[in-house]
C-alpha positions in Angstrom: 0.0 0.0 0.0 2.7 2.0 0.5 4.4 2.0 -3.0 1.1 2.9 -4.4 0.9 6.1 -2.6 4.6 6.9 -3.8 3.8 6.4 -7.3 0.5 8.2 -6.6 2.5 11.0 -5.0 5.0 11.5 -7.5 2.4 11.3 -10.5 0.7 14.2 -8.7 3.8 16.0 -8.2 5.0 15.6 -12.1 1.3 16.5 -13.3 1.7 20.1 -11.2 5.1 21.0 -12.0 3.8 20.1 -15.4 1.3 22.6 -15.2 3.5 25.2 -13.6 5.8 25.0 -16.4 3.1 25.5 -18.9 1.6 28.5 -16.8 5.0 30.2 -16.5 5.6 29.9 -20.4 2.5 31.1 -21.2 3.0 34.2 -18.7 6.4 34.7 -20.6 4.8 34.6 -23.5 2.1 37.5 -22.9 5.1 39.3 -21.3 7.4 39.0 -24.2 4.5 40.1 -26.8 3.9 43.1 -24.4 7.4 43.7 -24.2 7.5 43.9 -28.4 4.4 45.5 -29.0 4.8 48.7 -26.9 6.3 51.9 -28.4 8.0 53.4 -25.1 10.9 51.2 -24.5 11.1 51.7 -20.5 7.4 50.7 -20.2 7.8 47.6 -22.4 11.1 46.7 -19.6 8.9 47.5 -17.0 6.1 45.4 -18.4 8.2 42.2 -19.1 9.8 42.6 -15.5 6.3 42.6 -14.3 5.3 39.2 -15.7 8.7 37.8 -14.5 7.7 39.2 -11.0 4.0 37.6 -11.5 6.1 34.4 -12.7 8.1 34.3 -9.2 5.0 35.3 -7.0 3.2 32.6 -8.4 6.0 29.7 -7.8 5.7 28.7 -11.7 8.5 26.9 -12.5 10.4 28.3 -15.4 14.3 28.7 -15.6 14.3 32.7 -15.9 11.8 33.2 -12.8 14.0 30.6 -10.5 17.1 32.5 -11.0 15.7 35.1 -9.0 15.9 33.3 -6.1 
């Protein structure tokens, strides 16, 4: 019984750092096109450095928002 709640366990813990990772890219993402699509240069940096903050306050896992750590 016990080796079915470790596989159980770590299923559950792949499928959310799973989903983490896909959160975080897509937050990246939105912050990137932000980042390219605004004509003010220091409000486009200010932008993407928001998402990586929302990235980091949101524990996603993603190389560029662990770093900060």
């Amino acid at each position: 019984m016990t080796a079915n709640y470790g596989i159980s366990s770590a299923i559950q813990s792949f499928t959310k750092t799973f989903i983490n990772a896909i959160m975080a890219g897509i937050f990246i993402g939105i912050a990137g096109t932000v980042f390219l699509s605004v004509q003010f240069p220091p409000l486009g940096a200010f932008l993407f450095a928001f998402g990586l903050l929302t990235i980091l306050c949101y524990k996603f896992k993603l190389f560029t928002g662990a770093v900060g750590y």
